[in-house]
C-alpha positions as CSV (number, residue, x, y, z in Angstrom):
1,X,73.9,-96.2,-25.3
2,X,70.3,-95.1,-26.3
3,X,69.5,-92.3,-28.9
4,X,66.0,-91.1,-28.6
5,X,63.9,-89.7,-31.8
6,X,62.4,-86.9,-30.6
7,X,61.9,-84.8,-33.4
8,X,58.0,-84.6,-34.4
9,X,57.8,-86.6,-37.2
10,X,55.2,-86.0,-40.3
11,X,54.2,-89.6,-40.8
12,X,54.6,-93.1,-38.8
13,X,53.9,-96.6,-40.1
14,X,53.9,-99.2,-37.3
15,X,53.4,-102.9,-37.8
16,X,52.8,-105.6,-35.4
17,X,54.8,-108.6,-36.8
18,X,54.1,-112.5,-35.2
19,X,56.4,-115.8,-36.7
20,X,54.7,-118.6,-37.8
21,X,55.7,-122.2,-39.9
22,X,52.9,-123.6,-42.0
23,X,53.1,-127.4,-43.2
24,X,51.2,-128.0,-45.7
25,X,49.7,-131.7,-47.1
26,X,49.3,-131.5,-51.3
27,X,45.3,-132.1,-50.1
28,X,45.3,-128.7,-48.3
29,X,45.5,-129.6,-45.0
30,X,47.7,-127.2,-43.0
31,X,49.9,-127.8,-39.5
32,X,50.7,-124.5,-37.9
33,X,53.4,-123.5,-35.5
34,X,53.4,-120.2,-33.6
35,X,57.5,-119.4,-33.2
36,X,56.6,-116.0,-31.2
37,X,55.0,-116.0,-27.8
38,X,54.0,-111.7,-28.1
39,X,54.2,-109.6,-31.7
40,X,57.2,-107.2,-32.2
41,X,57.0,-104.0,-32.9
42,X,58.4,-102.6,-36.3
43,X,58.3,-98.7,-36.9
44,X,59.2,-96.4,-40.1
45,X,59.0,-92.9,-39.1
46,X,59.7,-89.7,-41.5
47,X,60.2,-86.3,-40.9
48,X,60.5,-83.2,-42.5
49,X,62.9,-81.0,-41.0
50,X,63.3,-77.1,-41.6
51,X,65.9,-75.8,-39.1
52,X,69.5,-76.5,-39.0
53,X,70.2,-77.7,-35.5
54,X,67.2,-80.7,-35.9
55,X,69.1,-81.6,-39.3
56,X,72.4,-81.8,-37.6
57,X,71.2,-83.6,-34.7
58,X,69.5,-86.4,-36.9
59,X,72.6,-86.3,-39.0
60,X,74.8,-86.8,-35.4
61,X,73.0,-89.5,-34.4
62,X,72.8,-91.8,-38.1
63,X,76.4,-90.8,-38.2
64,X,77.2,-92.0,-34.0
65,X,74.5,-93.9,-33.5
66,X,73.4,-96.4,-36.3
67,X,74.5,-99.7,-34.7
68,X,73.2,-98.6,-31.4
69,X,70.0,-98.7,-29.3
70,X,66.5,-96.2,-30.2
71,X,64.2,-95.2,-28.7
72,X,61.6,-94.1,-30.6
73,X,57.8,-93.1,-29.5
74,X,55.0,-93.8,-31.4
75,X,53.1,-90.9,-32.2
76,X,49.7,-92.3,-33.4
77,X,49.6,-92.7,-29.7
78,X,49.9,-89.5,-28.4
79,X,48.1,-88.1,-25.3
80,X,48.6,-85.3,-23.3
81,X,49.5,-84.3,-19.3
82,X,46.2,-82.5,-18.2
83,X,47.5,-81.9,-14.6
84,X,51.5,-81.0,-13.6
85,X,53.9,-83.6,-13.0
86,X,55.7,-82.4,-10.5
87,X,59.5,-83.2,-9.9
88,X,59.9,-86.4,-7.7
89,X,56.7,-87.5,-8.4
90,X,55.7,-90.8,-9.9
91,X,51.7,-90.3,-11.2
92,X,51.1,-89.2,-14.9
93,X,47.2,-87.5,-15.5
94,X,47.1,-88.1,-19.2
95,X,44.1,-87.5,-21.6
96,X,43.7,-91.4,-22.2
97,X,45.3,-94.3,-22.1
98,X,42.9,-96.3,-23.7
99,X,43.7,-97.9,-27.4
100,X,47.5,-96.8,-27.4
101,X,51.0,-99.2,-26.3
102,X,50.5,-97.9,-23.0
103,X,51.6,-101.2,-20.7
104,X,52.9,-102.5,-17.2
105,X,56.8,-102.7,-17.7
106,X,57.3,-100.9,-21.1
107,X,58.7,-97.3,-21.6
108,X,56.7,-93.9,-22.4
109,X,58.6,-90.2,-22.9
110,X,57.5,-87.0,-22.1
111,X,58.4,-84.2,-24.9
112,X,57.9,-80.8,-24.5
113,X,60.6,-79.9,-27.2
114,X,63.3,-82.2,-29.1
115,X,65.7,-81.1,-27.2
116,X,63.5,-81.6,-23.3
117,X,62.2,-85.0,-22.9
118,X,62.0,-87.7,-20.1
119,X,62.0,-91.2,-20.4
120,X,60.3,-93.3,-17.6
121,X,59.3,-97.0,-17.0
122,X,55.5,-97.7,-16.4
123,X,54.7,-99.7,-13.5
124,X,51.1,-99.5,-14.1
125,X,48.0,-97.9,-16.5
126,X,46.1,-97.6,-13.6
127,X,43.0,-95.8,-15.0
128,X,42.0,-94.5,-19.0
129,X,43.8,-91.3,-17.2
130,X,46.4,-92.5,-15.3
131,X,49.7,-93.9,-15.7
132,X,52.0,-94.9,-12.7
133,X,55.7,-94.9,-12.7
134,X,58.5,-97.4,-11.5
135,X,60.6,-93.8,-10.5
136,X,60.1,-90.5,-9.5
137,X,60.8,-88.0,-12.2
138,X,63.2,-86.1,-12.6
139,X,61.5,-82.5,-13.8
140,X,58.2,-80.8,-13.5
141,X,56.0,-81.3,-16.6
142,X,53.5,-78.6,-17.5
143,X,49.8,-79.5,-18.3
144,X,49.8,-80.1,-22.2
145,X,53.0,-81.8,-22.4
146,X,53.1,-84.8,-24.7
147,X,53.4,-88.3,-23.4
148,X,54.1,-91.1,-25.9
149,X,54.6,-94.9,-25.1
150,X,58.5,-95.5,-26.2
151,X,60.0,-98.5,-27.7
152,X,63.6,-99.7,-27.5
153,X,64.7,-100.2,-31.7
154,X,67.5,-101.3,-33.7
155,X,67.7,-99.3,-36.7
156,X,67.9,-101.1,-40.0
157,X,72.3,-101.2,-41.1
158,X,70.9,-98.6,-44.1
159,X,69.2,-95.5,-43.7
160,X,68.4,-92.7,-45.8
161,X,67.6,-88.4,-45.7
162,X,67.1,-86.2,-49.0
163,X,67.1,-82.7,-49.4
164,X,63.7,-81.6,-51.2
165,X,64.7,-77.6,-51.9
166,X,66.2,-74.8,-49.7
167,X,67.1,-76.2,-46.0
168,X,63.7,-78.5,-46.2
169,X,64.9,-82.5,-45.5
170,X,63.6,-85.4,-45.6
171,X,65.1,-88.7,-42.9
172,X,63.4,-91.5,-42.9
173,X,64.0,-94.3,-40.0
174,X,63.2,-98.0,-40.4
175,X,63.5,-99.9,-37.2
176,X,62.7,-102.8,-35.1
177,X,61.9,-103.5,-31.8
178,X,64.8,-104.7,-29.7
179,X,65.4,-108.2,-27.9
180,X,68.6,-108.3,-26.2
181,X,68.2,-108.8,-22.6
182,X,65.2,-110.5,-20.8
183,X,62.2,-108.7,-21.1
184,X,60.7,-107.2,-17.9
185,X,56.8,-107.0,-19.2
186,X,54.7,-109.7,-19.6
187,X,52.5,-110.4,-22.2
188,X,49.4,-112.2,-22.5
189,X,47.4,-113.0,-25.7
190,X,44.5,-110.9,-26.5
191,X,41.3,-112.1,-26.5
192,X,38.7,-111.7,-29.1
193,X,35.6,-109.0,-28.2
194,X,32.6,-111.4,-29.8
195,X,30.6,-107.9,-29.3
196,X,32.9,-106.7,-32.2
197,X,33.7,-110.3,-33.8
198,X,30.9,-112.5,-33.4
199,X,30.8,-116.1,-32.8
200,X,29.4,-118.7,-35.6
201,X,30.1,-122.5,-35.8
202,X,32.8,-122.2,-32.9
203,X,34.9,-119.6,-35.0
204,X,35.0,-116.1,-34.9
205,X,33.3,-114.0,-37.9
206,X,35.6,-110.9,-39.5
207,X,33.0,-108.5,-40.9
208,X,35.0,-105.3,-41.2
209,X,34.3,-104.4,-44.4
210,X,36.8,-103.6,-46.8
211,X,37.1,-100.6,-49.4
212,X,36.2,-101.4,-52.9
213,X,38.0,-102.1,-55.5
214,X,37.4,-105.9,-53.9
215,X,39.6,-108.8,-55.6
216,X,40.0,-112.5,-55.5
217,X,43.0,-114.7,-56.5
218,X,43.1,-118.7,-57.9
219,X,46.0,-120.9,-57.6
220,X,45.9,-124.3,-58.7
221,X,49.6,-125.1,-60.2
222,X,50.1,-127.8,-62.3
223,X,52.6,-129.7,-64.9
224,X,52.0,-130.3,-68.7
225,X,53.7,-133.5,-69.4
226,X,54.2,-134.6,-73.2
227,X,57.0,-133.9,-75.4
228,X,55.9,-135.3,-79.0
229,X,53.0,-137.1,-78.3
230,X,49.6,-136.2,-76.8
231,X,50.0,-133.8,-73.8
232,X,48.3,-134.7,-70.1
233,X,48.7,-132.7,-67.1
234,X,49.1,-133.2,-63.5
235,X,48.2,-131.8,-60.3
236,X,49.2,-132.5,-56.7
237,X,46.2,-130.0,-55.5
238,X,42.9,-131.6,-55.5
239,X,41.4,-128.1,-54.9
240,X,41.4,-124.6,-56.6
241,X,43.2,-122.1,-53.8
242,X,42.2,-119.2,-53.3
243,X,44.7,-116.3,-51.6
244,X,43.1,-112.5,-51.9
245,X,43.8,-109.5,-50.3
246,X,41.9,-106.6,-48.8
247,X,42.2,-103.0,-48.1
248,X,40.5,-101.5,-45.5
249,X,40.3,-97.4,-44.4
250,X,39.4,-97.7,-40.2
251,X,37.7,-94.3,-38.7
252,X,38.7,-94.5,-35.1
253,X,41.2,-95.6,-32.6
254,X,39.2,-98.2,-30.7
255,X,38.6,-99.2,-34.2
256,X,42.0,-99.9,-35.4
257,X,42.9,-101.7,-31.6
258,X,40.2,-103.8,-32.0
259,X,41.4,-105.5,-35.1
260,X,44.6,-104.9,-34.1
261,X,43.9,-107.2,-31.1
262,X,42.2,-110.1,-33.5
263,X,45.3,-109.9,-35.1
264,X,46.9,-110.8,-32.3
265,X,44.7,-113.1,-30.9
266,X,45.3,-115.0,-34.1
267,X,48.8,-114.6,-33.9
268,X,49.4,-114.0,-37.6
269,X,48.7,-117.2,-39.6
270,X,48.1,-119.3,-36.9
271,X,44.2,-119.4,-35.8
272,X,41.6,-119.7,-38.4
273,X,38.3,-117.9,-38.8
274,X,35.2,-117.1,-40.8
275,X,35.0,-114.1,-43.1
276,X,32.9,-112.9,-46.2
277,X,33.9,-112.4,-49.6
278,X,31.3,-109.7,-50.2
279,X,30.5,-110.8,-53.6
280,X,27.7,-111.5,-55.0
281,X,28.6,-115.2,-55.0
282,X,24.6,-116.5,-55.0
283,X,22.2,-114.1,-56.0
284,X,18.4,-114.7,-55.0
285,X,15.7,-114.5,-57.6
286,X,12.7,-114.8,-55.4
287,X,11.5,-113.7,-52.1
288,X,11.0,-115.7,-49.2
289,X,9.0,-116.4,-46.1
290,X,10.5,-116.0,-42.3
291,X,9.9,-120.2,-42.6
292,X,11.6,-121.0,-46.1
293,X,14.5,-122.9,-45.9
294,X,14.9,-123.5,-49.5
295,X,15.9,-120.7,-51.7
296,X,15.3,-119.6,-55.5
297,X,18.4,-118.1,-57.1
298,X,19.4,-117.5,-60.0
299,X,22.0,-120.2,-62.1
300,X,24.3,-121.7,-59.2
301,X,27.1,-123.3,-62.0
302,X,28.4,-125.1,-59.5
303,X,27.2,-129.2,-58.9
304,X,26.1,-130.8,-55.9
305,X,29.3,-131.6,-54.3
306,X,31.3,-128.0,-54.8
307,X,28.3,-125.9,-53.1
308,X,26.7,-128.4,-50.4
309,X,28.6,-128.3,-47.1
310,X,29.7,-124.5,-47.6
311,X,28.7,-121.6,-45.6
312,X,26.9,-118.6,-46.3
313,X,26.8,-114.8,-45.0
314,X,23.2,-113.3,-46.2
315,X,22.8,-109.2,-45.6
316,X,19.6,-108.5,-44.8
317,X,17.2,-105.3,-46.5
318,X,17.5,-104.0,-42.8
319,X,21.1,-104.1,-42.6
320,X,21.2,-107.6,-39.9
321,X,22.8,-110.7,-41.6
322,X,22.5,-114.7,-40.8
323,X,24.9,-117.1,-41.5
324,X,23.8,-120.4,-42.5
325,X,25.4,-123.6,-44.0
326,X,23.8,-124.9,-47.2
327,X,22.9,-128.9,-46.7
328,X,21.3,-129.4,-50.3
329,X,21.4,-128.6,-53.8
330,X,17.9,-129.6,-54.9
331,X,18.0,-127.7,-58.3
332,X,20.8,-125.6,-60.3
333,X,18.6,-122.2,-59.4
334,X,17.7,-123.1,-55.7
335,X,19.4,-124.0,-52.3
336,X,18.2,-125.3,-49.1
337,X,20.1,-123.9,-46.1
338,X,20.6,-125.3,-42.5
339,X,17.6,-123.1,-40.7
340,X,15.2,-120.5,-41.8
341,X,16.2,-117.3,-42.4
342,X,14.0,-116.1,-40.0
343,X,12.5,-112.6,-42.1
344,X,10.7,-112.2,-45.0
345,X,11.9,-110.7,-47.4
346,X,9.6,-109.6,-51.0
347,X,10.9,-110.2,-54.6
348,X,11.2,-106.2,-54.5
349,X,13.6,-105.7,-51.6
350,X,16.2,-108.7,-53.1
351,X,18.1,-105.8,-54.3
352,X,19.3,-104.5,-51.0
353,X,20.6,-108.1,-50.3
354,X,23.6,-110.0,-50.0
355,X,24.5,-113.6,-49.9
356,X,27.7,-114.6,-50.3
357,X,30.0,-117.7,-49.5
358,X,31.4,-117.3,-45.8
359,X,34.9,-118.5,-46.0
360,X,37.0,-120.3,-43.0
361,X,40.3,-118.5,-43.4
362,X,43.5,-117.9,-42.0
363,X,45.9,-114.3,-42.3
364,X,48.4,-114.7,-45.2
365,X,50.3,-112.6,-43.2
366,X,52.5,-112.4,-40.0
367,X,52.9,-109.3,-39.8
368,X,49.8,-106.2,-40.1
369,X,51.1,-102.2,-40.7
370,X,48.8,-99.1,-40.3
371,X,49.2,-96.1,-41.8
372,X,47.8,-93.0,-39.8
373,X,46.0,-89.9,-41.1
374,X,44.6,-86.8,-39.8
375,X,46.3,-86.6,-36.8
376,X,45.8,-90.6,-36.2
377,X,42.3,-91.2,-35.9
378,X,42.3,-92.2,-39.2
379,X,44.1,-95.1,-40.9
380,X,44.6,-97.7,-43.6
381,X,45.9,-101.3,-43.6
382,X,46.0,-104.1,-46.1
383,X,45.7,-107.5,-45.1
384,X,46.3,-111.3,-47.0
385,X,44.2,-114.0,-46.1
386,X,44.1,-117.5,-47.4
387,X,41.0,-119.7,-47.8
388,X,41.4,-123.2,-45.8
């Protein structure tokens, strides 16, 4: 038995969520397993209900219906018939298809009230406008009816409503996509746009920019040994690690798919890649020709063997960047880097610039959650990476 959540809700987080195992060497050196062959689908839906027969019929079906299936749509991805579906036909014209969970052998719904709905199986997302059927429906569908792609859940054992004042209340549904019987979609791994992540030094560069406060963590455990003699410590890490996370605010749909797709290209913590760590980790004291390769900064503090061999994202006056690996050390105020720069750039404009250590990183995370606002083109996510 399935219950289906068709109440409109006021807020929906959803999460893709991949398994990995990470072995780690006291030197740093990581061996990474990928346990999931496609990411599972977590939601946590709320809604604020005003009228008596939507409360009881949430109530009903936590009371009846906790332990059983759900189907619940996910409404960041709503589009709309903009042509009739007629009864006993098997072709939905939809606004778009494009950047929602639209995909061959998983479920959408058609809504036009909680109480008249229509759940269907996709054969194929034919077009960015059409979406074809494994079945002939049932009812006619007017133009402007909702469509939704639908997931199968188990609810989490413990759920939760709370009356705010008068008849207004508040439910609140956590739940997980289901995998009891053998799926009939098949998945394949996305692969990485390089229009929207670009390609240096083999790995793929992250430069989505993330909202401000930005911070940076340091982990280097170790042991105090002594008891009533002189103290030493002791380390099994050889290096300083560093874990930090970021938030970021994304502004459209395509947007949030396309690092929603890098995510799963990486499948969580598995893949590596380069990113920023838009601080001001070098700062340059003195312009330079389209030819230089060495560099005038100001004091580097770190020695020879802790800067050469590391990479570097520069930001341009003009808003283009290079990355470039630095290959010498030849003074505490100056690099050289691996190629020229390729623009000059005078003493005045150093102040619109940015050069900052490029880091080869992996996610901290398995799992990646957005929050929609304003009607879901516009949403929020945090994500952990760790530096390799």
């Amino acid at each position: 038995m399935t219950a289906y959540l068709t109440i409109e809700m006021a807020n929906q987080r959803i999460s893709h969520a991949w398994k990995t195992t990470i072995q780690e060497t006291i030197e740093g050196d990581e061996k990474r397993s990928a346990l999931y062959t496609w990411p599972r689908v977590r939601l946590e839906s709320e809604m604020l209900v005003f009228e008596d027969e939507e409360r009881r019929f949430i109530h009903a079906h936590l009371w009846r219906d906790l332990h059983n299936l759900w189907g619940i749509p996910i409404i960041s991805d709503e589009t709309s018939l903009t042509a009739e579906a007629a009864a006993a036909q098997a072709v939905l014209t939809v606004g778009a298809t494009d950047y929602r969970h639209f995909y061959d052998g998983r479920q959408c719904i058609l809504i036009s009230d909680w109480e008249s709905y229509e759940v269907a199986t996709i054969t194929t997302v034919d077009s960015g406008t059409q979406i074809t059927l494994s079945g002939n429906l049932s009812a006619t569908w007017p133009a402007g009816t909702k469509v939704f792609p639908l997931y199968i859940c188990r609810v989490k054992p413990e759920q939760s409503r709370s009356s705010k004042y008068f008849k207004l209340n508040e439910f609140s549904i956590v739940a997980e996509e289901s995998f009891e019987t053998v799926r009939t979609f098949s998945y394949t791994v996305p692969t990485v746009d390089a229009a929207v992540y670009p390609v240096y030094n083999s790995l793929n560069l992250f430069l989505t920019k993330p909202k401000n406060p930005i911070t940076e963590g340091y982990r280097h455990p170790y042991t105090l040994l002594g008891e009533l003699g002189l103290n030493t410590s002791f380390s099994t890490y050889d290096d300083t690690r560093i874990i930090f996370d970021r938030d970021f605010l994304i502004t459209s749909k395509k947007s949030v798919y396309d690092l929603l797709d890098f995510f799963d290209a990486k499948q969580g913590r598995l893949k590596t890649f380069y990113m920023p760590t838009w601080m001001e980790d070098i700062i340059i004291s003195v312009g330079f020709g389209s030819a230089d390769v060495t560099i005038t900064t100001k004091e580097l503090y770190l020695t020879s063997d802790e800067i050469v061999g590391r990479h570097v994202y520069i930001r341009l006056p003009d808003g283009s960047y290079v990355c470039r690996e630095i290959t010498a050390r030849p003074s505490s105020t100056s690099i050289t880097l691996s190629s020229a720069i390729g623009t000059t750039v005078a003493t005045a404009s150093l102040s619109s610039m940015l050069c900052c250590f490029l880091y080869e990183v992996r996610f901290n995370i398995d799992e990646i959650a957005f929050e929609y606002f304003k009607k879901q083109t516009l949403a929020q996510t945090t994500l952990s990476f760790n530096k390799i």
